[in-house]
DSSP file (Angstrom, degrees, kcal/mol; ACC not computed):
  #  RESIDUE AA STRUCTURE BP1 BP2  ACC     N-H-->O    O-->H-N    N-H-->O    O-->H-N    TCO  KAPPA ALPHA  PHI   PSI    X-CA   Y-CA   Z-CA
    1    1 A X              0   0    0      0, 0.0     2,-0.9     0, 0.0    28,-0.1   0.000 360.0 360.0 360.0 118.1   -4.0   16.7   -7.4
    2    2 A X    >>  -     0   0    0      1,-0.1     3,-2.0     0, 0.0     4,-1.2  -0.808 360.0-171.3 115.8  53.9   -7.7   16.4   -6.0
    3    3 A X  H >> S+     0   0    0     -2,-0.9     4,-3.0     1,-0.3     3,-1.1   0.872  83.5  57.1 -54.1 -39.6   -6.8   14.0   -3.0
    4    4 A X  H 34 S+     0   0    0      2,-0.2    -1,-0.3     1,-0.2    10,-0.1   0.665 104.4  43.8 -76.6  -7.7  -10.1   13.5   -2.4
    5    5 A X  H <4 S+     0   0    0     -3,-2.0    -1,-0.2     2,-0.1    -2,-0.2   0.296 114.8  59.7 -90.7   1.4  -11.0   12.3   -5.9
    6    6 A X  H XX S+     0   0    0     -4,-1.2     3,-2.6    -3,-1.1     4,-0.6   0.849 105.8  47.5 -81.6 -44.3   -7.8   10.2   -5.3
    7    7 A X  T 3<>S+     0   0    0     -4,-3.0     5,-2.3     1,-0.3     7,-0.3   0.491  99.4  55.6-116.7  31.4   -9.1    8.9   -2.7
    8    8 A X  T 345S+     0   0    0      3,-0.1    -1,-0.3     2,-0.1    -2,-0.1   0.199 110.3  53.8 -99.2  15.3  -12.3    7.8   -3.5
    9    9 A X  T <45S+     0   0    0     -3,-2.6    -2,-0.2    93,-0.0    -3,-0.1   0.367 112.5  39.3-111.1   3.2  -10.6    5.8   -6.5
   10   10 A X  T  <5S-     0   0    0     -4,-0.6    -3,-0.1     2,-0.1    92,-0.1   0.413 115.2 -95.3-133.6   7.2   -8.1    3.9   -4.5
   11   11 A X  T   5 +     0   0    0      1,-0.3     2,-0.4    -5,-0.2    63,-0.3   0.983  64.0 160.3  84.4  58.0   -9.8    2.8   -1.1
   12   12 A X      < -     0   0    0     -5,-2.3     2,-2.7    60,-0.1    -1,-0.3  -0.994  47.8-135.4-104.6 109.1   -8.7    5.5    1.0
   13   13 A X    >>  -     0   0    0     58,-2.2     4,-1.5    -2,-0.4     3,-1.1  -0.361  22.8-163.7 -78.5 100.3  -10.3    6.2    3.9
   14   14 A X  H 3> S+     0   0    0     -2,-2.7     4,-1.3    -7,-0.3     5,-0.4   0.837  87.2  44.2 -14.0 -90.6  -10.4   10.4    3.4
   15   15 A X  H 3> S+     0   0    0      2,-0.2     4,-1.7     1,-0.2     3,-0.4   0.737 113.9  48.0 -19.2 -62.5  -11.3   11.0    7.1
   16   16 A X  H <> S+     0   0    0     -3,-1.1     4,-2.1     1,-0.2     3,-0.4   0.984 109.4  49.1 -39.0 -77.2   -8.9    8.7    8.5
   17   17 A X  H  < S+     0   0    0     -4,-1.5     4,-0.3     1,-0.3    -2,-0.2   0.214 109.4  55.1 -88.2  -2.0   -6.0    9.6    6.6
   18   18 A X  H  <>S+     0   0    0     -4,-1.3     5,-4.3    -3,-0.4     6,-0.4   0.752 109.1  44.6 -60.2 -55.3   -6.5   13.4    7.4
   19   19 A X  H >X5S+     0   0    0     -4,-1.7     3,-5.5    -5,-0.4     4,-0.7   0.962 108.8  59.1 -58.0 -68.8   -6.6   13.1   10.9
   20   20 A X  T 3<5S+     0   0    0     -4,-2.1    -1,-0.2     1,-0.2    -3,-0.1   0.770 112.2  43.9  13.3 -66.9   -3.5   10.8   10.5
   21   21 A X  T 345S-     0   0    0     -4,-0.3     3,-0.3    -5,-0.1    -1,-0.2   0.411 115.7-116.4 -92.2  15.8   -2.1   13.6    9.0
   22   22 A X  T <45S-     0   0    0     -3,-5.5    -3,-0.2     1,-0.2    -2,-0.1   0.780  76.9 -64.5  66.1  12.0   -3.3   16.5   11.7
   23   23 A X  S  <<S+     0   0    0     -5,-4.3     2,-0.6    -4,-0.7    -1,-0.2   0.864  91.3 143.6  87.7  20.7   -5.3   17.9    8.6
   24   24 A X     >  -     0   0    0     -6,-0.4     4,-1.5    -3,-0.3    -1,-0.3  -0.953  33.1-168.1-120.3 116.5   -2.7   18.8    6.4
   25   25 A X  H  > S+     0   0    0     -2,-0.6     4,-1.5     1,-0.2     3,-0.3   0.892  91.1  53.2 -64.4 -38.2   -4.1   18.0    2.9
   26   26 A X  H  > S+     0   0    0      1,-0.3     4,-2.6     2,-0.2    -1,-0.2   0.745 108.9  45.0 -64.1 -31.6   -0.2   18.7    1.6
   27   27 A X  H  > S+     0   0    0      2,-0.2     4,-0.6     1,-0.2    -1,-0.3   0.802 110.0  58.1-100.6 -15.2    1.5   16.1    4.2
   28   28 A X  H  X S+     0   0    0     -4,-1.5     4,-2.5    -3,-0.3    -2,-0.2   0.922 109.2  46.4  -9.2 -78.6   -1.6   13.8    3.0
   29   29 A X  H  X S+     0   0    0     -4,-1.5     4,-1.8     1,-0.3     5,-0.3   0.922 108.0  57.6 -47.4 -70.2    0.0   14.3   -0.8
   30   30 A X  H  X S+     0   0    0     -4,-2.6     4,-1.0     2,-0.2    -1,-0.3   0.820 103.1  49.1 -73.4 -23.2    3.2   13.7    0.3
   31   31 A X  H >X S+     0   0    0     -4,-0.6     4,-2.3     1,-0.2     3,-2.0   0.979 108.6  52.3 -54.0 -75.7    2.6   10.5    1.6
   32   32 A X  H 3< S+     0   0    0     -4,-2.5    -2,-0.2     1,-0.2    -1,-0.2   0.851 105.9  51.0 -24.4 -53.3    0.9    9.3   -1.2
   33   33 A X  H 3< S+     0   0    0     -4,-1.8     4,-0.3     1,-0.2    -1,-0.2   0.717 109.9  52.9 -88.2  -0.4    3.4   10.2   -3.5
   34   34 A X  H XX S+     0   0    0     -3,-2.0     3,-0.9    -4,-1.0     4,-0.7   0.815  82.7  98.6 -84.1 -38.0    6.0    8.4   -1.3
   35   35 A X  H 3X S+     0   0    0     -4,-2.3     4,-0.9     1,-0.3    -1,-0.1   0.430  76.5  50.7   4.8 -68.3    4.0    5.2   -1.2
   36   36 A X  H 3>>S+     0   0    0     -3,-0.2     4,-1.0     1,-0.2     5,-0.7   0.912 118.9  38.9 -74.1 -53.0    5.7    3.3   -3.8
   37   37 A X  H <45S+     0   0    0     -3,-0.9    -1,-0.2    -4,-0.3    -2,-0.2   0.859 117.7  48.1 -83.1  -9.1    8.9    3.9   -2.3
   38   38 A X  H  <5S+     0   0    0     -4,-0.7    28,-0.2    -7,-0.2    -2,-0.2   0.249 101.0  68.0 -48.8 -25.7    7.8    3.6    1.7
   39   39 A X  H  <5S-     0   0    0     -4,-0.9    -3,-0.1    -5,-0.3    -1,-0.1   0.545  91.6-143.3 -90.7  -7.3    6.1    0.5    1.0
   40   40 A X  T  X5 +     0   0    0     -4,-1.0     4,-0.9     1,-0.1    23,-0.2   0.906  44.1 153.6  61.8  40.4    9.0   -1.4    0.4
   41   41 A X  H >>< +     0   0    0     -5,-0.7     3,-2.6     1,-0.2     4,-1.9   0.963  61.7  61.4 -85.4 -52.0    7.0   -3.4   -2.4
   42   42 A X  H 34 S+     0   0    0      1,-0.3    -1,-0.2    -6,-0.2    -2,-0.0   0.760 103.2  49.6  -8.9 -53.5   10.1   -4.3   -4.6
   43   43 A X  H 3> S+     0   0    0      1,-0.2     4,-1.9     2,-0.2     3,-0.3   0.731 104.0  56.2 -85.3 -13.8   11.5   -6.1   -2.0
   44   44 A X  H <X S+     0   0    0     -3,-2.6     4,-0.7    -4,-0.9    -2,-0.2   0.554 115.0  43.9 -84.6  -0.5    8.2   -7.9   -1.5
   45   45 A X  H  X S+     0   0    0     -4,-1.9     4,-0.8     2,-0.1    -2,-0.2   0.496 109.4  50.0 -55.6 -20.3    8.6   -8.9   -5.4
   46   46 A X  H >> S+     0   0    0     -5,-0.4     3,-1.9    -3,-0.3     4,-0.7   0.972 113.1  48.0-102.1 -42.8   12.0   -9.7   -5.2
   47   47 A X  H 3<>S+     0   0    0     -4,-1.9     5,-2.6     1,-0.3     9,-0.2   0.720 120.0  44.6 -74.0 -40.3   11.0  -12.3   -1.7
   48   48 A X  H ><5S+     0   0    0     -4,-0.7     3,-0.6     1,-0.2    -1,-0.3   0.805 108.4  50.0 -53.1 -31.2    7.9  -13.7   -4.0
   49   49 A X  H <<5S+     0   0    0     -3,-1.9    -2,-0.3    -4,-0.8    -1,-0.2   0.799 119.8  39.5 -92.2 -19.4    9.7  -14.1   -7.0
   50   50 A X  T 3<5S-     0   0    0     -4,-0.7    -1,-0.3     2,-0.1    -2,-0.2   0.081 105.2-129.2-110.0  32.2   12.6  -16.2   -4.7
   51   51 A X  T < 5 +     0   0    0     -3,-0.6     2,-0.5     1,-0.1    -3,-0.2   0.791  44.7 165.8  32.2  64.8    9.8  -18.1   -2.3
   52   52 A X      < -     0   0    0     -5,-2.6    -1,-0.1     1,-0.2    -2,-0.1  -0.784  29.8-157.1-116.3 143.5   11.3  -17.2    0.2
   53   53 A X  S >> S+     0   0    0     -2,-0.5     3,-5.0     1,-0.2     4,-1.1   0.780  88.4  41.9  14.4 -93.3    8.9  -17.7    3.6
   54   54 A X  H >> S+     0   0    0      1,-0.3     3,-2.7     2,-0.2     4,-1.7   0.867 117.2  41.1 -61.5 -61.5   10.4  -15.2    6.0
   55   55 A X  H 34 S+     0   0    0      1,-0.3    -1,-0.3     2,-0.3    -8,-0.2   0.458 108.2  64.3 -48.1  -1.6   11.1  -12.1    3.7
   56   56 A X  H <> S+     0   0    0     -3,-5.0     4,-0.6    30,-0.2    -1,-0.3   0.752 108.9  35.5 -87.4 -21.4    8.1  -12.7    2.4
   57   57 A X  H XX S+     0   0    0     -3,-2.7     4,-3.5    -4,-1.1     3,-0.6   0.925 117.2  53.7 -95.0 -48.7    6.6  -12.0    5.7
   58   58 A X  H 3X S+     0   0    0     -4,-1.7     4,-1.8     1,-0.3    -1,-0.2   0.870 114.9  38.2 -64.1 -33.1    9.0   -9.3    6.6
   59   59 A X  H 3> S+     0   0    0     -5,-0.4     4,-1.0     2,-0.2    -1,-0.3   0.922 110.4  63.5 -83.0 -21.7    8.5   -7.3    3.5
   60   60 A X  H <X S+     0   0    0     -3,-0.6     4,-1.7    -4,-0.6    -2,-0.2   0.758 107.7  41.8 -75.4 -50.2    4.8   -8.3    3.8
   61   61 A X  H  X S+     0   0    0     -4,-3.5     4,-2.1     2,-0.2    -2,-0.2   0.893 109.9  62.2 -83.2 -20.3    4.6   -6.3    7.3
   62   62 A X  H  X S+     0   0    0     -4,-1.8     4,-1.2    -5,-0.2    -2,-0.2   0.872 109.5  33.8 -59.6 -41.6    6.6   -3.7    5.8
   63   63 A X  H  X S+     0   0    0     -4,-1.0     4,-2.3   -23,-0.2    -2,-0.2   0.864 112.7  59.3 -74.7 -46.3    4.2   -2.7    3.1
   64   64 A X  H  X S+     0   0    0     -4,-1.7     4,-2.3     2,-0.2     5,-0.2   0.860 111.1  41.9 -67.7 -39.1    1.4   -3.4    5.2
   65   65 A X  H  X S+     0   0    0     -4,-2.1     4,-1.2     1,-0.2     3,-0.2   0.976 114.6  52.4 -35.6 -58.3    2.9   -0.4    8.0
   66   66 A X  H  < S+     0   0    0     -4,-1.2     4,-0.3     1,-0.3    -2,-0.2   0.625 116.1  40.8 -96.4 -45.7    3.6    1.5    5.1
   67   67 A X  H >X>S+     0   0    0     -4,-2.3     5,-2.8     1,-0.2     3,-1.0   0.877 110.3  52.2 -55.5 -57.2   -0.5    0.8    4.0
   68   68 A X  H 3<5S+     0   0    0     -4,-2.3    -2,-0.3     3,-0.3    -1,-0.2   0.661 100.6  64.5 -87.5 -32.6   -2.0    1.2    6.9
   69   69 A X  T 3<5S+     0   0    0     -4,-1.2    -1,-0.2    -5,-0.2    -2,-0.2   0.705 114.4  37.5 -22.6 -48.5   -0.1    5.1    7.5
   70   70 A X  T <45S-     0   0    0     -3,-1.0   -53,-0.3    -4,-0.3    -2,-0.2   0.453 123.9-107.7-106.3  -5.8   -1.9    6.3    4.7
   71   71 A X  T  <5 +     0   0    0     -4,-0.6   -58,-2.2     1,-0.2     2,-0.6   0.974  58.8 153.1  78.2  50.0   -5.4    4.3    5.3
   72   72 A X      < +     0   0    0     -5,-2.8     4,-0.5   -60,-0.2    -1,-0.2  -0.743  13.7 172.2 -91.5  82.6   -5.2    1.9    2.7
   73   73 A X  S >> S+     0   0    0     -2,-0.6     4,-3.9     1,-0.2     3,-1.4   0.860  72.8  42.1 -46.0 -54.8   -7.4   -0.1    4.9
   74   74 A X  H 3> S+     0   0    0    -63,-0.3     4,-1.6     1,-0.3    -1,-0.2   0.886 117.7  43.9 -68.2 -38.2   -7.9   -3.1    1.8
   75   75 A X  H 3> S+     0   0    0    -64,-0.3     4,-1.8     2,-0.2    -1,-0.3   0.662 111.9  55.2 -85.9   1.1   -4.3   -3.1    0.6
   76   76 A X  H <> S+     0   0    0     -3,-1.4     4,-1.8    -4,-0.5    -2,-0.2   0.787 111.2  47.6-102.3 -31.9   -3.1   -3.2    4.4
   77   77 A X  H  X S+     0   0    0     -4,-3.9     4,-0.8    -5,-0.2    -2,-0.2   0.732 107.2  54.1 -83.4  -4.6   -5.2   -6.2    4.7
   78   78 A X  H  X S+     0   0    0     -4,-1.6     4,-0.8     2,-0.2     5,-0.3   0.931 115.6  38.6 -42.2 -79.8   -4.0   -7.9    1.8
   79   79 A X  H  X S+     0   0    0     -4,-1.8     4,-2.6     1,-0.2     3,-0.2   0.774 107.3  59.0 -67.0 -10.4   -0.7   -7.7    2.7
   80   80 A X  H  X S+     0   0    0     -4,-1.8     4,-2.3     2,-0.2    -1,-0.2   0.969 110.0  46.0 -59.8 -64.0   -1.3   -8.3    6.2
   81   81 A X  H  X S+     0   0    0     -4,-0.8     4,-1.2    -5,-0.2    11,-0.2   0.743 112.0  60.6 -54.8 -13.7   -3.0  -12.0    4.8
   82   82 A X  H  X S+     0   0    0     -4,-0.8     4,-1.2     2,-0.2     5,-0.3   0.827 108.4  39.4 -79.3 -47.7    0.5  -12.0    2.6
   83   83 A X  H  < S+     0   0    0     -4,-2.6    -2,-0.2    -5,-0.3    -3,-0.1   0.799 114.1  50.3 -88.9 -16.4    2.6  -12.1    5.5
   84   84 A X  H  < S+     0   0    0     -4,-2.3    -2,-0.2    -5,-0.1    -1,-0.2   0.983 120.3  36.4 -66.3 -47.5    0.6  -14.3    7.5
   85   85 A X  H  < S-     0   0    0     -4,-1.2    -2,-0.2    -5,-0.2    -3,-0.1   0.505  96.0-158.8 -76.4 -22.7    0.4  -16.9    4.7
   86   86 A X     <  +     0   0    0     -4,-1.2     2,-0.2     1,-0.1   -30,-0.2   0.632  51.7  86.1   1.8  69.9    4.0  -16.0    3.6
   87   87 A X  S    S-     0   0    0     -5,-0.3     2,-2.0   -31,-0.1     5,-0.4  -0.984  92.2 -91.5-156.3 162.9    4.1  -17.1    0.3
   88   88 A X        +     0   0    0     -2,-0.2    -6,-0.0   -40,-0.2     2,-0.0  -0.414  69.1 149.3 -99.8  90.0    3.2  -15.8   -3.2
   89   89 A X  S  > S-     0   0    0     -2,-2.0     4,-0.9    -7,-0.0     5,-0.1   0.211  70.5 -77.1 -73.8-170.7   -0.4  -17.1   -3.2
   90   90 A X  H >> S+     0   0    0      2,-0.2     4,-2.6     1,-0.1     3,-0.7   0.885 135.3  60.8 -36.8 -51.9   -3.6  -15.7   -4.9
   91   91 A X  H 3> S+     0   0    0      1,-0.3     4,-1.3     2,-0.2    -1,-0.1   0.881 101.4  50.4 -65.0 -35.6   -3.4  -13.3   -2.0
   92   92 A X  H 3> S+     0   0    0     -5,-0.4     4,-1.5   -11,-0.2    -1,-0.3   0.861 114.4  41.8 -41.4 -45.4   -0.2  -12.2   -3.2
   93   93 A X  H <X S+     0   0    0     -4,-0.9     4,-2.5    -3,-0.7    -2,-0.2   0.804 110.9  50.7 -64.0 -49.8   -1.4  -11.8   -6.6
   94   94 A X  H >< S+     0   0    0     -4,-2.6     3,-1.9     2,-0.2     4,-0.4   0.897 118.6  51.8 -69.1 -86.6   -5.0  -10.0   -5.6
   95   95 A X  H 3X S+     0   0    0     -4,-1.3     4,-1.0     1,-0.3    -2,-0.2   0.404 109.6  43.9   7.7 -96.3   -1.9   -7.6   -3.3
   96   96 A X  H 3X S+     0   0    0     -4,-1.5     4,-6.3     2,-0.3     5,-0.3   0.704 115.3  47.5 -94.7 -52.3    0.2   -6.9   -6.1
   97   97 A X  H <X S+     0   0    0     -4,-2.5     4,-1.2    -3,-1.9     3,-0.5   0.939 116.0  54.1 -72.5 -77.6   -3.2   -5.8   -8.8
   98   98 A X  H  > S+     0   0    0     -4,-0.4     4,-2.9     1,-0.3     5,-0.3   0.606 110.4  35.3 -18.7 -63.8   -4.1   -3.9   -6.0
   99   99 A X  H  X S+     0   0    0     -4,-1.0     4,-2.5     1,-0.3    -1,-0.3   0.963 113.4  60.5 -68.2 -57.9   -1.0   -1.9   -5.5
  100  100 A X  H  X S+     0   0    0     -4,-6.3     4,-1.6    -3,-0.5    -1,-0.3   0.811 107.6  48.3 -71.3 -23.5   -0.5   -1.8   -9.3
  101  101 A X  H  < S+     0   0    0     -4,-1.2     4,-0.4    -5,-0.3    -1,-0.2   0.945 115.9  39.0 -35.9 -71.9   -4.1    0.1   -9.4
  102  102 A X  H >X S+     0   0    0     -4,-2.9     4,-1.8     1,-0.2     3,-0.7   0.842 116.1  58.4 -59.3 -27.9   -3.5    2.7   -6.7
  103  103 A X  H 3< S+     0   0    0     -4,-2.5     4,-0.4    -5,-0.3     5,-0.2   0.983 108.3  39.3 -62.6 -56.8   -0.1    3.0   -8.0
  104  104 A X  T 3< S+     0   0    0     -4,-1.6    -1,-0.2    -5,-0.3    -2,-0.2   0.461 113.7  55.0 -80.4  -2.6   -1.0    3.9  -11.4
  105  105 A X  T X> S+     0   0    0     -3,-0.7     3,-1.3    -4,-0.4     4,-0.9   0.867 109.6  51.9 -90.0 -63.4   -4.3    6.6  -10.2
  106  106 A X  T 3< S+     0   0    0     -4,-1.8    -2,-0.2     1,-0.3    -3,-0.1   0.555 109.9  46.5 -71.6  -0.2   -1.7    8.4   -7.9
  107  107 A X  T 34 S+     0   0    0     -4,-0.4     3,-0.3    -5,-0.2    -1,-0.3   0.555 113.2  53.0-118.8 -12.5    0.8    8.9  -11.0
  108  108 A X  T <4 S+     0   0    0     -3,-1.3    -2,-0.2    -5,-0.2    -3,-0.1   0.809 116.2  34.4 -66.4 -35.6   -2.0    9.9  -13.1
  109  109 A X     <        0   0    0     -4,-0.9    -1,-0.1     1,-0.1    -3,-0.1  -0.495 360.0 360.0 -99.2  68.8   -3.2   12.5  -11.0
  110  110 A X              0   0    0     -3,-0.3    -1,-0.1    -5,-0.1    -2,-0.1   0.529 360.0 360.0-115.7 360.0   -0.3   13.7   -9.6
């Protein structure tokens, strides 16, 4: 896995998300590959797909922690705009094609 050609394909800031990690390209990797389950997106499916308001928001700051860990600056301000808004808007939508993007580069090169 090439983290740095990962993460000029998903909106990663490189730099950031080293130092983050004290410079260990490996604990980098592992983040990354934790993502899906660390970002707690499921449950910000489950909260869209049943409107409701407040879980939308709580699961909405959860993924956005989860984002913002690894320096996915874009997707941490998506859902950051998810959980203010707390509903499954456009911004939900733009979120969710986001996620499913990075999702699907990091399980291609993994």
């Amino acid at each position: 896995m090439n983290i740095k050609f990962i993460a000029d394909n998903i909106g990663l800031d490189y730099e950031q998300a080293l130092e983050y990690v004290g410079g260990d390209i490996g604990g980098l990797k592992d983040k990354l590959m934790s993502l899906e389950e660390d970002s707690h997106f499921k449950e910000l499916e489950a909260a869209v797909e049943e409107n409701k308001a407040d879980a939308i928001a709580q699961a909405a700051h959860k993924a956005r922690k989860a984002f913002e860990k690894v320096c996915l600056n874009n997707l941490a301000a998506l859902a950051g705009k998810v959980e203010e808004t707390k509903n499954g808007s456009s911004v939900y939508r733009e979120l969710k094609d986001e996620y499913d993007k990075v999702l699907k580069i990091l399980k291609e090169n993994s």
